[in-house]
VOGU-3710 file (C-alpha; in Angstrom, 3 decimals, decimal comma):
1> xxxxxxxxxx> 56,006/169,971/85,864  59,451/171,167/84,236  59,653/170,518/80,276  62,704/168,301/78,964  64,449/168,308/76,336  67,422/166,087/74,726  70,908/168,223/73,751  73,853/166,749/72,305  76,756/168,236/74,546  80,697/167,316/73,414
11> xxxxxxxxxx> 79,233/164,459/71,736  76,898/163,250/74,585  72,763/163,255/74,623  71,740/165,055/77,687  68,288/164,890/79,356  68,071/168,048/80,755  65,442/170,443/82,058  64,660/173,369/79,564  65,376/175,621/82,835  68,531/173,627/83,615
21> xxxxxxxxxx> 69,353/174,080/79,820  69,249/177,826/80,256  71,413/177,905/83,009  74,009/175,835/81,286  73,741/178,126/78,774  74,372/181,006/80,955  77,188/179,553/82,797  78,997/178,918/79,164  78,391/182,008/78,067  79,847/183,984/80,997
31> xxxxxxxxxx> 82,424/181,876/80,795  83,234/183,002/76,898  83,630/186,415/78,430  85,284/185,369/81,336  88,690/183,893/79,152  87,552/186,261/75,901  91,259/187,553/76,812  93,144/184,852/77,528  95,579/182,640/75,456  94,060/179,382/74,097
41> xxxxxxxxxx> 90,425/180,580/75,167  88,688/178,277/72,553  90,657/174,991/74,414  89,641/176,024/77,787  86,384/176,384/77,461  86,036/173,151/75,565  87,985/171,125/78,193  85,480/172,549/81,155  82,611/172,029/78,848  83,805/167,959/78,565
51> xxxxxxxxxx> 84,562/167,833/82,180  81,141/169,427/82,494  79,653/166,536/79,881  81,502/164,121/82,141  79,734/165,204/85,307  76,641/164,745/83,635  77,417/161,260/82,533  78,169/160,271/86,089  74,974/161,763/87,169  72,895/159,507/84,682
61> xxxxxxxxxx> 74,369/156,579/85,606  73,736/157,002/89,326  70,435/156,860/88,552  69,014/160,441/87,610  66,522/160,187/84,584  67,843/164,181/83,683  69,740/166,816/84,414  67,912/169,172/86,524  68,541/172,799/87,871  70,058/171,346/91,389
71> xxxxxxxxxx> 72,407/168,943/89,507  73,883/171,908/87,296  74,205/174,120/90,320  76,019/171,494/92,355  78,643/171,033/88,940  78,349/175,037/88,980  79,881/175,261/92,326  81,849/172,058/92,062  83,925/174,174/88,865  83,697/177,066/89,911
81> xxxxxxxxxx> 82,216/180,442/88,889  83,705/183,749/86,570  83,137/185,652/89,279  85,179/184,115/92,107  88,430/184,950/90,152  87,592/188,618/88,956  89,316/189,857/92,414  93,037/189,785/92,730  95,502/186,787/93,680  95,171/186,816/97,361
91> xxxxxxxxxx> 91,466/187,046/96,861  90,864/184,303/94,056  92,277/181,742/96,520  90,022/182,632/99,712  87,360/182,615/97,315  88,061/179,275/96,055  88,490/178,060/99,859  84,453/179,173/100,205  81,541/177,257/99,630  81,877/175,122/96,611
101> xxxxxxxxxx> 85,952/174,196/98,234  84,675/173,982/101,631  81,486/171,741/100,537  84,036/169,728/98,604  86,207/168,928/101,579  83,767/168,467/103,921  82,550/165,668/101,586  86,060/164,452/101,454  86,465/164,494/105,208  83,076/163,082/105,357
111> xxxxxxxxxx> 84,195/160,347/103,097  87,772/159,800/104,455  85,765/159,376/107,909  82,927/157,145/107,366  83,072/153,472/107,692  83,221/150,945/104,595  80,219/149,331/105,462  79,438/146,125/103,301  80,589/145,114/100,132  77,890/145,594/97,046
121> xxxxxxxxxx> 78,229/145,437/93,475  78,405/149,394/92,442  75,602/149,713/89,857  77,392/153,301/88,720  80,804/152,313/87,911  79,637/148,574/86,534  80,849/147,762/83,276  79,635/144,077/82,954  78,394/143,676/86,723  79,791/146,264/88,531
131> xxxxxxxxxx> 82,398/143,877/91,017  85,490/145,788/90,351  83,251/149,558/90,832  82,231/147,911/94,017  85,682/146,529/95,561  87,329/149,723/93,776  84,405/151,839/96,223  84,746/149,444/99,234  88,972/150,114/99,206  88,758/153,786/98,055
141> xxxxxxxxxx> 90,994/153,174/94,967  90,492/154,134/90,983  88,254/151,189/89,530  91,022/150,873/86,478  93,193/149,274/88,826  90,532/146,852/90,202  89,543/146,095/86,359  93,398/145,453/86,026  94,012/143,065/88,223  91,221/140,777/87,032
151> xxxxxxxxxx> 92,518/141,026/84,190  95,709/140,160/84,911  94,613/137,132/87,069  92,740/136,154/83,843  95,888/136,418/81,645  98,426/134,524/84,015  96,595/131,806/85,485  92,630/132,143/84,051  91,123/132,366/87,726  90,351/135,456/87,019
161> xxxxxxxxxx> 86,675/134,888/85,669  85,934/132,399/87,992  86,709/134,506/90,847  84,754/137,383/89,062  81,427/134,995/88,423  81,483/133,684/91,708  81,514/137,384/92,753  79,063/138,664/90,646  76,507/136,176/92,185  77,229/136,477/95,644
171> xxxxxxxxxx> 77,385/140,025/96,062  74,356/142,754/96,055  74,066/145,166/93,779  73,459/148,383/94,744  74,159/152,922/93,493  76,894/153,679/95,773  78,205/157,259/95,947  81,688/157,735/94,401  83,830/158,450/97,671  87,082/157,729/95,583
181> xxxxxxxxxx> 89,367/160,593/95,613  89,622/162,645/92,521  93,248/161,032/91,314  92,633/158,518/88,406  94,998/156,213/86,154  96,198/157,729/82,842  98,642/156,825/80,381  100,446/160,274/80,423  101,454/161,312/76,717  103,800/164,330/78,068
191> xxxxxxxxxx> 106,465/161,839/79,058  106,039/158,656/77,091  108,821/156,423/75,679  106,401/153,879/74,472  103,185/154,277/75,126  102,984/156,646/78,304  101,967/153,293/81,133  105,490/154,057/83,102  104,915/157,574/83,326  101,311/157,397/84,510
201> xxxxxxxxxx> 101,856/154,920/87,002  104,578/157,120/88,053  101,843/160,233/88,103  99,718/158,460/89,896  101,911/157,005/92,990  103,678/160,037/92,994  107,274/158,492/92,427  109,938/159,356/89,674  109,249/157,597/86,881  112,467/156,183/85,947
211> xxxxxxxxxx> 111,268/153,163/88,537  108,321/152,057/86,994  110,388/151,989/83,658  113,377/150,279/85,030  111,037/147,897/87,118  109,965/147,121/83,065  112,848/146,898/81,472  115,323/144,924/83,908  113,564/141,981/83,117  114,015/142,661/79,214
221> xxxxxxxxxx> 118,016/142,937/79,728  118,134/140,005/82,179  115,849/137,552/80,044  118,403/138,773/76,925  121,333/138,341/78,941  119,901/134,695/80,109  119,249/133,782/76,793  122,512/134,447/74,979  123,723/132,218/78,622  121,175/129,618/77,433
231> xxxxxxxxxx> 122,321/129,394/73,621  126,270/129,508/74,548  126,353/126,840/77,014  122,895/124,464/76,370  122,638/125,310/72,966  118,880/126,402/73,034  117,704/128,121/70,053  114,453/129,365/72,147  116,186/133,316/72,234  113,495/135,425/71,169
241> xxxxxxxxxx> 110,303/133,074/72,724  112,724/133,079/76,217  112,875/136,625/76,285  109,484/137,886/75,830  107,492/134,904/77,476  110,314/133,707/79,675  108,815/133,785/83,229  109,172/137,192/85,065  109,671/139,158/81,937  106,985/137,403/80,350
251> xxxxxxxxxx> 104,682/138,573/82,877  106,290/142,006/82,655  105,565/142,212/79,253  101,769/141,032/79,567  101,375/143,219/81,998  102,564/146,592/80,440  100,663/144,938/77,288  97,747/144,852/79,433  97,986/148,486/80,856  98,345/149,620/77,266
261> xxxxxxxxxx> 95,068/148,098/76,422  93,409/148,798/78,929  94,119/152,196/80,557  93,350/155,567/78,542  95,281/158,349/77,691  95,074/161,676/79,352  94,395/163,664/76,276  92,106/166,229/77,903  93,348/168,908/80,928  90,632/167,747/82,788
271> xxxxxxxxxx> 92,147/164,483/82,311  95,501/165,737/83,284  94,176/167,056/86,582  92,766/163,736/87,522  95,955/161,860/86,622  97,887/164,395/89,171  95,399/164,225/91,791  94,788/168,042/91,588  91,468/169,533/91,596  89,342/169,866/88,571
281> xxxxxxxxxx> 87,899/173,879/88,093  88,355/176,777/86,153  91,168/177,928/87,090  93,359/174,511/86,915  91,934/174,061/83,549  92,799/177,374/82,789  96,728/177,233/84,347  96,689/173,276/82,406  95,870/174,722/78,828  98,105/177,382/79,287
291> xxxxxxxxxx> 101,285/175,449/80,428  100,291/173,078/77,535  100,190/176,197/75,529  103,543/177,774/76,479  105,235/174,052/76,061  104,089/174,570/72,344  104,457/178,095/72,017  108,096/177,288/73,064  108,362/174,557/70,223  106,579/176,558/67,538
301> xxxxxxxxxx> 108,715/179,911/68,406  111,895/177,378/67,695  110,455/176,208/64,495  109,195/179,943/63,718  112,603/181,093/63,931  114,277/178,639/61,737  111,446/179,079/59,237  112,017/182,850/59,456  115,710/182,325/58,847  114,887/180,263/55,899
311> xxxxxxxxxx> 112,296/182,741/54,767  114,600/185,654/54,726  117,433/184,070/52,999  114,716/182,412/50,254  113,555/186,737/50,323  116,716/187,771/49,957  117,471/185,374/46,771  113,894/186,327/45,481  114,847/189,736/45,728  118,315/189,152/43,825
321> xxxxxxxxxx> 116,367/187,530/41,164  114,023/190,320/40,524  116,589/192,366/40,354  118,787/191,232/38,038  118,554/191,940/33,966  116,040/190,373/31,563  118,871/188,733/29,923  120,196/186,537/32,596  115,983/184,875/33,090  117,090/181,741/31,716
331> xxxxxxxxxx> 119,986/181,194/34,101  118,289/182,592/36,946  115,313/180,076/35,797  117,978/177,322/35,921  119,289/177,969/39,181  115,802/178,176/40,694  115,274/174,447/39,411  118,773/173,643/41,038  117,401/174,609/44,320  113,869/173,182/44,295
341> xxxxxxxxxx> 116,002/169,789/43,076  117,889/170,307/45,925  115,097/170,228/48,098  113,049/167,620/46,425  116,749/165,906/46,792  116,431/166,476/50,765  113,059/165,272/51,305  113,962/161,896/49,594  117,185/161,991/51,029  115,448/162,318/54,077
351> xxxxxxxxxx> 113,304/158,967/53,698  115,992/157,096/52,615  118,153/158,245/55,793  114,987/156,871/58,010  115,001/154,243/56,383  118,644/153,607/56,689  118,282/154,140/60,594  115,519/151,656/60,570  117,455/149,022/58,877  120,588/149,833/61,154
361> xxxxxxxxxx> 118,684/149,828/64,243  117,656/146,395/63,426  121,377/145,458/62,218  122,796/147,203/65,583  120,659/145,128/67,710  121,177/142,039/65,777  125,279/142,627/66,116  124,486/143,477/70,041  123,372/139,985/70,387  126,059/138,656/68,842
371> xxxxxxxxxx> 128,492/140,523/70,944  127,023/139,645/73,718  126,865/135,615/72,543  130,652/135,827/72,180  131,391/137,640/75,051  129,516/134,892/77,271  130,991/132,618/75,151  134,664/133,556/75,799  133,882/133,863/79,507  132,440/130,435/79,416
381> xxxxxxxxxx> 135,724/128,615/77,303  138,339/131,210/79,192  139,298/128,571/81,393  141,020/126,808/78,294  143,273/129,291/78,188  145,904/128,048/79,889  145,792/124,957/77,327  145,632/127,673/74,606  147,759/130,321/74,957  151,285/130,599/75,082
391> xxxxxxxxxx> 153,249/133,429/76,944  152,478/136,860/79,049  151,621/138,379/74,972  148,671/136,092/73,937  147,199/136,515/77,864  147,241/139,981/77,964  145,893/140,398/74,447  142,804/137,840/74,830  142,219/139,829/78,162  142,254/143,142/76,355
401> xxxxxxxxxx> 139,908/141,424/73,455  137,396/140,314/75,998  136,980/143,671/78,003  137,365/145,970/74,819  136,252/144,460/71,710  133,809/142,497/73,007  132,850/143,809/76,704  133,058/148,083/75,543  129,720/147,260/73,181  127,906/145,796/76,705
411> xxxxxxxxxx> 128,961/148,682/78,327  128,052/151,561/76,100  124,588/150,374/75,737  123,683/149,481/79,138  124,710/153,050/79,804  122,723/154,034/77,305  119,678/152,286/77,908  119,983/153,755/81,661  120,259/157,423/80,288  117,710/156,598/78,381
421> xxxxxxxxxx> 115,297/155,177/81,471  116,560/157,749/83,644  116,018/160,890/80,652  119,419/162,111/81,342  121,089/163,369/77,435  124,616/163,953/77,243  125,481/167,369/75,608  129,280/166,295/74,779  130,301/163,323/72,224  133,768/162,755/74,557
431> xxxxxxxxxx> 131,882/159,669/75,783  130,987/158,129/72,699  134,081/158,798/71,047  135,734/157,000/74,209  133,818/153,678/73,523  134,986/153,606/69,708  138,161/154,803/70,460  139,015/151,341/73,169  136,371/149,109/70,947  138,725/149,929/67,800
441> xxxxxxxxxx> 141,827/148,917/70,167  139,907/145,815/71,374  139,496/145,324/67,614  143,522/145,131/67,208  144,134/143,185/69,720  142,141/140,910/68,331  143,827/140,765/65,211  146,939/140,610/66,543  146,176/137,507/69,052  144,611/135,688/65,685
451> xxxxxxxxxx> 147,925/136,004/64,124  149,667/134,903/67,363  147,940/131,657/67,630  147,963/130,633/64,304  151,764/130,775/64,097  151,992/128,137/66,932  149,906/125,679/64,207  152,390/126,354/61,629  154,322/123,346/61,229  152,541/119,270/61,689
461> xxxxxxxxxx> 153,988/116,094/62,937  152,633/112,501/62,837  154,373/109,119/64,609  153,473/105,593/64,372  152,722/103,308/66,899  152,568/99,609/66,789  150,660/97,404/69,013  151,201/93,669/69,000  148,020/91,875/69,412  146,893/87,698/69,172
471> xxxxxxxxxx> 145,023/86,063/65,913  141,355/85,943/67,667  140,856/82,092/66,964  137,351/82,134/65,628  138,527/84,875/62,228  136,392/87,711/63,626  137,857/91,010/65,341  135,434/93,088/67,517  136,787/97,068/68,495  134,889/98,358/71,182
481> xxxxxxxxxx> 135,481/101,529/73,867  134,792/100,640/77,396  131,829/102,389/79,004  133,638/103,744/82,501  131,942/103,001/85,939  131,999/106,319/87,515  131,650/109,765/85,041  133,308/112,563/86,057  131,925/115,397/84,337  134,744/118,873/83,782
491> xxxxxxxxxx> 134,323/121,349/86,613  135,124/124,269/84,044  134,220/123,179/80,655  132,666/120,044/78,840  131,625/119,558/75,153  129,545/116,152/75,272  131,866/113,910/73,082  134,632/116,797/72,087  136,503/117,914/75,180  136,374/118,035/78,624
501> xxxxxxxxxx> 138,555/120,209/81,730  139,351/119,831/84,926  141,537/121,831/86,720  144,954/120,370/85,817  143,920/118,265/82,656  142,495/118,779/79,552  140,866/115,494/78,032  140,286/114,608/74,520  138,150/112,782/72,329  140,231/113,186/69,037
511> xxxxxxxxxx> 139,802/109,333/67,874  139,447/108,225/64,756  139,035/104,170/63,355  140,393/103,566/59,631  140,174/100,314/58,165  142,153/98,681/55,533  142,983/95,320/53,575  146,042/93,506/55,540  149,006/92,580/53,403  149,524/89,149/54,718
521> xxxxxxxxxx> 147,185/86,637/56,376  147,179/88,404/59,809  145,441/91,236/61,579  147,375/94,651/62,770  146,735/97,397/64,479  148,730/100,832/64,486  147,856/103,890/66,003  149,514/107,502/64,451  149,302/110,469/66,440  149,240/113,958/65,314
531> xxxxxxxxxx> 149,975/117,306/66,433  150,743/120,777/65,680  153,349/123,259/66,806  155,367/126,612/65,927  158,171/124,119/64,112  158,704/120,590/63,990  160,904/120,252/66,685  157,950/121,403/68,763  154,961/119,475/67,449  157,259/116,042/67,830
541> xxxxxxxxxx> 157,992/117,336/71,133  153,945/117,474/71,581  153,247/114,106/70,061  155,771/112,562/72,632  152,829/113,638/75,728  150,032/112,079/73,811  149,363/108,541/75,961  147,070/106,413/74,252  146,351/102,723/74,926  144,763/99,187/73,270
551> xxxxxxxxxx> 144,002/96,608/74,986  143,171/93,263/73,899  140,557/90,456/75,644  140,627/87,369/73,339  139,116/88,072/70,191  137,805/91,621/71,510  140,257/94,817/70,867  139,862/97,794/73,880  140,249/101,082/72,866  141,084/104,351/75,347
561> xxxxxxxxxx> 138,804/106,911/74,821  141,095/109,263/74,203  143,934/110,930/75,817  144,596/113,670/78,332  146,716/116,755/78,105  148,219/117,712/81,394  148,713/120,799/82,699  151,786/122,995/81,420  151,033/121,127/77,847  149,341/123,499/75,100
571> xxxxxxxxxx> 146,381/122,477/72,794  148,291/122,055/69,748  145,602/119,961/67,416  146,669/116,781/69,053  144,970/113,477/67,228  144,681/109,544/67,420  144,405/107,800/64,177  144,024/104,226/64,976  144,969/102,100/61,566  143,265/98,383/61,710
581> xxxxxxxxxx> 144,422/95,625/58,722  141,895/93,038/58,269  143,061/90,007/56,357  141,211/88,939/53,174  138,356/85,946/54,312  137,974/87,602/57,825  135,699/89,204/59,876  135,383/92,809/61,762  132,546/94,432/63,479  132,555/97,646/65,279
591> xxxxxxxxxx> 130,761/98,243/68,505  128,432/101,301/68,431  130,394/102,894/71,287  133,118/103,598/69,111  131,137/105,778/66,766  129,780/107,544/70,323  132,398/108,014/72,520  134,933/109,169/69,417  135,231/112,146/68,107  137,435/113,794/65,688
601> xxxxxxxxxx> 137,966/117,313/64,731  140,685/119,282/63,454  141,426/123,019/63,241  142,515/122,097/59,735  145,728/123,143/58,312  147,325/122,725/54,926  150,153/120,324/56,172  147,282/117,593/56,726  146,505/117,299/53,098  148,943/114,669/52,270
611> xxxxxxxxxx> 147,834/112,288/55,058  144,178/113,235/54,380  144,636/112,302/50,360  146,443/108,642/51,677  143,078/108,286/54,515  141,121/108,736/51,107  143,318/106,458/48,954  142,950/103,224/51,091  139,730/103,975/54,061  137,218/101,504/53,550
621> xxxxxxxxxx> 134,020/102,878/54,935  132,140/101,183/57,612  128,987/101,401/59,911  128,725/100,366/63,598  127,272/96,896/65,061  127,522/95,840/61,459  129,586/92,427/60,859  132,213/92,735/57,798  134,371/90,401/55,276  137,176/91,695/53,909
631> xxxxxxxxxx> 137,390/90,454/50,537  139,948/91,816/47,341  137,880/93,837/46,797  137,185/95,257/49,594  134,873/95,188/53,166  131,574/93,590/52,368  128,475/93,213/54,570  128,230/89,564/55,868  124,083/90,262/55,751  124,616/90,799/52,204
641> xxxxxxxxxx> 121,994/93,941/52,648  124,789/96,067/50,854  125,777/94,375/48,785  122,403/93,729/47,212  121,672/97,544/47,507  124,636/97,860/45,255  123,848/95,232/43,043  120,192/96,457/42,657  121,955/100,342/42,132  123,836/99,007/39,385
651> xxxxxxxxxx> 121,168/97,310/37,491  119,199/100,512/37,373  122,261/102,397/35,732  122,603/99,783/33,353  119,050/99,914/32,585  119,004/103,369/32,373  122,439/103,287/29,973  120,658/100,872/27,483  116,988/103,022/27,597  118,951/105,993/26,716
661> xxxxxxxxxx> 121,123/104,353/24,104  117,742/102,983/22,415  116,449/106,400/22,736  119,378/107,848/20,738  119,350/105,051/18,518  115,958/105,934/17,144  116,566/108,995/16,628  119,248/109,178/15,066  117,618/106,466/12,987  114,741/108,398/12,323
671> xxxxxxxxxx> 116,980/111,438/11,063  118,176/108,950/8,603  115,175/108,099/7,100  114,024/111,629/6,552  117,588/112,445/5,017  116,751/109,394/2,317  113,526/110,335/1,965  114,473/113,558/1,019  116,927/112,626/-1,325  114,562/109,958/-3,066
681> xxxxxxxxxx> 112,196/112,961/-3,444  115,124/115,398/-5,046  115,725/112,570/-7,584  112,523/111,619/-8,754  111,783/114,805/-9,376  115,002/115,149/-11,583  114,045/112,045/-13,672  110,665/113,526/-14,356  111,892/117,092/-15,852  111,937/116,707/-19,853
691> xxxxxxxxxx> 114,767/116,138/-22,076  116,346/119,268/-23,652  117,490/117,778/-27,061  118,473/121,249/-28,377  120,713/121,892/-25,540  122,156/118,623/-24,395  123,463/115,831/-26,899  122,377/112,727/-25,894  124,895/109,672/-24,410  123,739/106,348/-23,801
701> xxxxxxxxxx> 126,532/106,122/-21,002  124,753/108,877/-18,843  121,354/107,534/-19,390  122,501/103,934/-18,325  124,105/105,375/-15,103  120,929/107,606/-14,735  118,980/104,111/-14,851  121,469/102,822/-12,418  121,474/105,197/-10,292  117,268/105,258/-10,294
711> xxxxxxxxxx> 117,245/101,163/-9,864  119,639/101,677/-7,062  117,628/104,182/-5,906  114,765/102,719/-5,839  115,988/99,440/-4,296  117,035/101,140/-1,464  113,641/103,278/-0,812  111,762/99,515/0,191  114,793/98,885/2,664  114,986/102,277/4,381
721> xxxxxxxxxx> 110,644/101,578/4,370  111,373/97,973/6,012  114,032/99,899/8,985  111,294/102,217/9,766  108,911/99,405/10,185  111,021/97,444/12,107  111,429/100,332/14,575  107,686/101,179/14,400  107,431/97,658/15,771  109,683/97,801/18,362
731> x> 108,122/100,489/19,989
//
């Protein structure tokens, strides 16, 4: 009958035989003397003392109700012992190929060899019912991955738990030995971008790990580069919500989400080991620590030597300072404050300059996207070109504008973000300085192509057009636009309503309806077109290929719905204005196609002011599938509907007028009355003061005005009283 005792090892509390304790003990201890000598001794033996604590973990929940001599033995052998690598190189190794290696792979042969069997729940590697311990056991793979495809299954689709229930009851449970080989799944912190998943999953299948990250971030670039697609030509405002939940990048990015959560980080060398698949013992842990060691003895040498730089020039200005006369302490004393306000000075400067980055990382992305909008969006409306510009010049300088001021910017950071995937740093700035260099000439031929085009807008020209049409008999004029049978939708191009291209014509919607009082007893109908061009000569010369057609069915007036623009003939702001005159006493209505299928728009160009002021002067303003009467005044609403809204507006604002003028009337009323009331108060107290005989002489004309002026007085006190009444009643 052994004694047993509980020990709290790296955090754990151990079972453990009191003569399993002592040989713990022992083992630790040799092991202090073992590394006494070597660098980062206090790391290494607290690494094999957690992969020791591990061990004993594993042992528990296999079933074991302590640690006993046999189990630390077996971990003994397992690790290693001091004295297998006292001998030399050579020597160390055929050691470590003896007993505890050769048990080891025997066990591993043993397990590489032996059948599956049946499928059980594992009762040692169960977290909630052991399923994924026992599939992860029955396929021979790290139970993380098992537990990570559950959970995936859970996140995507939510079968997941059903599949893990109905698992849980039909399988067995049952302690199965841990035949998985020693690799495991780590996040690995030595090569992170993010959070390390990439470069552990790289570790553990043993490829580079610029394809895990690339597998993770093509989606990312494809799901923005589909979005800015989206937004330019279907107008979807979705861009952030399509990119990270959009399909296969959405599951991308629940997925690394997921393997952030979910799988730990290799902080410890044990740890490390398992995450390359190499053997856990002394002497890995050892080699582990110590590479860790020289990676930061490396760092901290570089940082030693610039603090010893800085040291010995701060020395050599403390020295200086001691040395110099008593008289110059004040000065010296000054310039010490200039350079610790220097410094303070750096540290904030410092924080402000990381907080500049911050805010221009976020501006730099933000102007990414919109680079990449309006590149997509001048690929998308490059087929107009040949209805925009004019000559070899403007073609060649929107080409050069697409591929360097907009295209350069796609190019320099999808280069980047692969050098940055792929860990590759440039030491020379030849290639940055090449982007800005052709973005900057991009930039000017921008500029230049701007000032290009808007010379060909320069000058405007309108005609008239008159179109004879027949009194409709029964004093009512309809204007509709025919619906057409068959819709051909632009191969290119199309902007519902606006514009659309095919390949040798460019149509357009530029209709407008204006409707006026007619100066006689009889309907008309005009129609002025409108177009642009470097001088007048040219936009007449435009206006002369703009077709446009009415047609007329009894009392029913057809209108085109718009015109076309053929090829060879240059957008040049080309417009419809159709111009109807509706005699006083009759009718109009417009169809609600017109207000559809028309559209206008205009560039807009200071030459159209005129003709917009005379639009202004004379449009009446109207509403579609709503019947109309033109009186002298104007168009009325036959329903009356308007008119009543009108009449009801304008009672209100007369209302309000007369409230407001009674409002100021009282108070300027009341103002009035206190002014009176403060001169009756001033004179009654001057006709109660007593007569200075001595100083004034007595006149019987002043005392009979006095009385005058106190009768008047006080005949006008009861009629200011009576007002104020009177407006006391009132309200």
């Amino acid at each position: 009958m052994k004694k047993v005792i509980n020990i709290n090892f790296q955090g754990r509390v151990i079972p453990i035989e009191e003569s399993a304790y002592d040989m713990l003990k022992q083992y630790v201890e040799s092991l202090r003397k073992f590394f006494a000598n070597e660098e980062g001794r206090d790391e290494i033996i607290n690494d094999i003392e957690g992969r020791i604590a591990e061990l004993f973990g594993d042992s528990l929940k296999k079933g074991a109700t302590c640690i006993t001599d046999d189990t630390v033995n077996e971990i003994i052998n397992s690790m290693g012992r001091p004295e297998d690598f006292e001998g030399e190189e050579r020597n160390v190794h055929a050691q470590l190929g003896g007993d505890g290696a050769q048990s080891a792979n025997t066990g591993s042969t043993a397990s590489e060899s032996s059948p599956r069997g049946r499928l059980y729940r594992d009762d040692n590697e169960k977290i909630l019912g052991g399923v994924c311990g026992g599939l992860a056991n029955y396929l021979r793979i790290d139970p993380t991955i098992v537990r990570l495809v559950f959970a995936l299954i859970t996140f995507m689709g939510g079968s997941g738990i059903l599949l893990y229930i109905l698992l849980w009851i039909i399988l067995p449970s049952k302690p199965l030995d841990n035949i998985v080989s020693t690799k495991r799944l780590y996040r690995n912190p030595e090569e992170k971008v993010i959070a390390g998943v990439a470069s552990g999953i790289a570790s553990y299948f043993d490829i580079a790990v610029w394809i895990p990250r690339l597998i993770f971030a093509f989606p990312l670039v494809v799901g923005i580069f589909s979005s800015i697609f989206r937004g330019v030509f279907w107008m979807d405002d979705d861009f952030f919500p399509g990119i990270v939940f959009g399909s296969f990048g959405g599951t991308l990015f629940v997925v690394y989400a997921v393997l952030w959560a979910v799988i730990p980080e290799a902080k410890s060398a044990s740890e490390k080991l398992e995450m390359r698949g190499e053997k856990v013992d002394l002497n890995t842990i050892k080699n582990t620590i110590q590479e860790d060691l020289e990676g930061f003895k490396s760092r901290a040498e570089k940082w030693g030597g610039e603090f010893k730089e800085k040291a010995s020039q701060f020395g050599q200005e403390f020295g200086q300072t001691v040395g110099q006369k008593s008289q110059q302490f004040n000065a010296e004393t000054g310039s010490a404050l200039k350079r610790g306000g220097r410094r303070l000075g750096g540290i904030i400067a410092i924080l402000f300059k990381a907080f500049f980055l911050f805010i221009a990382g976020i501006l730099a992305f933000a102007l990414l996207v919109t680079v990449l909008a309006l590149m997509f969006a001048g690929v998308g409306v490059f087929p107009l070109k040949n209805f925009f510009l004019e000559g070899f010049g403007q073609n060649f300088l929107a080409w050069a504008t697409l591929l360097l001021f907009l295209g350069v910017p796609v190019v320099a950071f999808i280069t980047w973000l692969i050098r940055r995937i792929m860990g590759v740093k440039s030491g020379s700035r030849y290639l940055g300085f090449t982007f800005g260099g052709l973005w900057f000439i991009g930039l000017i031929c921008g500029s230049i192509l701007v000032y290009s085009i808007a010379t060909n807008f320069d000058a405007r020209a309108r005609e008239k057009q008159d179109f004879t049409i027949q009194q409709p008999t029964t004093g009512k004029l309809i204007i509709k636009v025919p619906d057409t049978k068959v819709k051909v939708y632009g191969r290119w191009f199309r902007m519902d309503g606006i514009v659309s291209m095919n390949d040798d014509s460019l149509f357009l919607n530029n209709v407008r309806v204006r409707i006026v009082k007619s100066q006689d007893s009889a309907y008309h109908i005009s129609a002025f077109k409108y177009s642009s061009g470097k001088d007048e000569g040219t936009a007449l010369s435009n206006i002369k290929e703009i077709s446009y057609g009415i047609n007329q069915s009894d009392s029913t007036i057809w209108l085109d719905r718009g015109f076309s623009l053929k090829k060879g003939t240059r957008f040049r702001n080309q417009g419809v204005q159709v111009t109807v005159q509706v005699p006083v006493g009759k009718r109009i209505l417009i169809d609600r196609n017109v207000s559809r299928r028309l559209n206008w728009f205009s560039l807009g160009s200071s030459h159209d002011w005129d003709w917009e002021e005379e639009w202004n002067n004379d449009y009446e303003s109207w509403s579609s599938d709503v019947e109309y009467i033109m009186t002298p005044g104007g168009l009325e609403r036959v329903d009356k509907e308007e008119n009543n809204d009108r009449n009801r507006l304008n009672d209100n604002e007369d209302r309000s007028q007369t409230i407001e003028q009674y409002k100021k009337s009282k108070e300027e009323l009341q103002k009035e009355y206190e002014r009176k009331q403060k001169e009756a108060e001033e004179l009654k107290k001057e006709l109660e003061k007593p007569i200075d005989t001595t100083r004034y002489r007595y006149k019987k004309e002043t005392v009979q005005n006095s009385t005058v002026t106190e009768n008047r007085s006080e005949q006008q006190l009861p009629i200011e009283a009576s007002r104020l009444m009177m407006m006391q009643m009132v309200y």
